[in-house]
N, C-alpha and C positions, 0 to 999 in steps of 0.2 A: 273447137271445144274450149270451154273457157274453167279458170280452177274454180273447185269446187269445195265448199267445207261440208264436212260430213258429222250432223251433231252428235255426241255422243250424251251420255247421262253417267248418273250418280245414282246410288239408293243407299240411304243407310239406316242402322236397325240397332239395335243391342248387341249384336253380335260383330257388328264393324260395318263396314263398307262395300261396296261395289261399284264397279267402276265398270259401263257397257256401250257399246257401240251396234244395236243391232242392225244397223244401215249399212255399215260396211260390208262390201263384198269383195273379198280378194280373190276372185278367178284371176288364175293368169298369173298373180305373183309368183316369181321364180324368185326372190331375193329378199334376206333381210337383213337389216346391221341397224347399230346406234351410232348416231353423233353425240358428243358432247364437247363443248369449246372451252377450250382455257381459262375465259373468263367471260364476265359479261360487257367488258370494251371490245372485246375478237368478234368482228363481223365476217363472218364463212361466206365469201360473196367474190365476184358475180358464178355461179356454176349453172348449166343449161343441156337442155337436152334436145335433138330435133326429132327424133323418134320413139326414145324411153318417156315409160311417164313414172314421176315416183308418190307415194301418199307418207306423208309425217304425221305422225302424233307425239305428243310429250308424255313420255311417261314417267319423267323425273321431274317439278318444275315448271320452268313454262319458256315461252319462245316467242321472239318476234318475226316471221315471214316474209321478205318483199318476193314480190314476183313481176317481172315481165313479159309480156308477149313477144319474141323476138322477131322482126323485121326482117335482115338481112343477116346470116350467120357469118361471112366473113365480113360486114362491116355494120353492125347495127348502128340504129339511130341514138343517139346519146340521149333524147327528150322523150322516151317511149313512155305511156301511161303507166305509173307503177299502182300494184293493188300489193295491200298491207294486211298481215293478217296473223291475230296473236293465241297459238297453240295452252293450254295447260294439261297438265295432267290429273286437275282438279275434273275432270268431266270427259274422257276420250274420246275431244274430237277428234277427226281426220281428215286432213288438207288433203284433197286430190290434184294433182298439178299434173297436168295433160303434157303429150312432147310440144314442142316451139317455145315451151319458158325456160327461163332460169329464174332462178333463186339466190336470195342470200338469208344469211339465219344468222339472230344474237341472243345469246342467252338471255333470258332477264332475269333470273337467278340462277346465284352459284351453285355447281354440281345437278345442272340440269342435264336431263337426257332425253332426244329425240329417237325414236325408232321409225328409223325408212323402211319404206316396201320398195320394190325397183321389177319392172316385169321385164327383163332382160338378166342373164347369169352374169356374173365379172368376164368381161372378153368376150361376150358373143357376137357383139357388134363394136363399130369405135364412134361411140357417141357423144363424146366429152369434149365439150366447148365452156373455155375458162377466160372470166374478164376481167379487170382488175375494178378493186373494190368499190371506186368509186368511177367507175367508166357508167354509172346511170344516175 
């Protein structure tokens, strides 16, 4: 399975705005939480998963995405194809990132915020594979 963006839309009127995604389907989500990074130098990277999958949207802001397909979990390959891919909250899309990637994430403006999905609870399995930032 390879990541997916999920487009989302906008409609606005006299009365304001709306902000929808009706392509998203979150069966299965058991988890939600927001990231938001210190600044927009702080790249949140390398974090991966072999079994979770998680989906991002900005709902503050906006975001820059890398993802790779991991190779080998105890020793991936440092030249792996990276796909890039930039989140706002001007339109809610939603990045689907399947298990065998990681990610890293930078703000690209201040006081930005990401909202994950994660289809596993905190602890129900141990799935968390950490690389350093510039190991891709």
């Amino acid at each position: 399975m390879t990541p997916t963006l999920i487009k989302g839309n906008r409609h606005q009127d006299e009365r304001g705005s709306l902000c929808f995604n009706n392509d998203f389907k979150a069966f299965g989500i058991k988890r939600i939480y927001t990231l938001q990074n210190s600044d927009t130098q702080f790249i949140r990277g390398w974090q991966g998963h072999k079994i979770e999958q998680r989906w991002f949207s900005a709902v503050v802001g906006s975001f820059k995405i890398k993802l790779v397909g991991i190779d080998n979990w105890d020793n991936p390959s440092r030249d792996l194809p990276m796909l890039e891919f930039t989140l706002s909250a001007e339109n809610l899309d939603v990045l689907h990132v399947p298990q065998n990637y990681a990610s890293s994430i930078q703000s690209l403006e201040e006081n930005s915020k990401l909202l994950v999905f994660a289809d596993f609870e905190l602890g129900e399995i141990q799935d968390e594979y950490r690389f350093a930032s510039d190991y891709f």
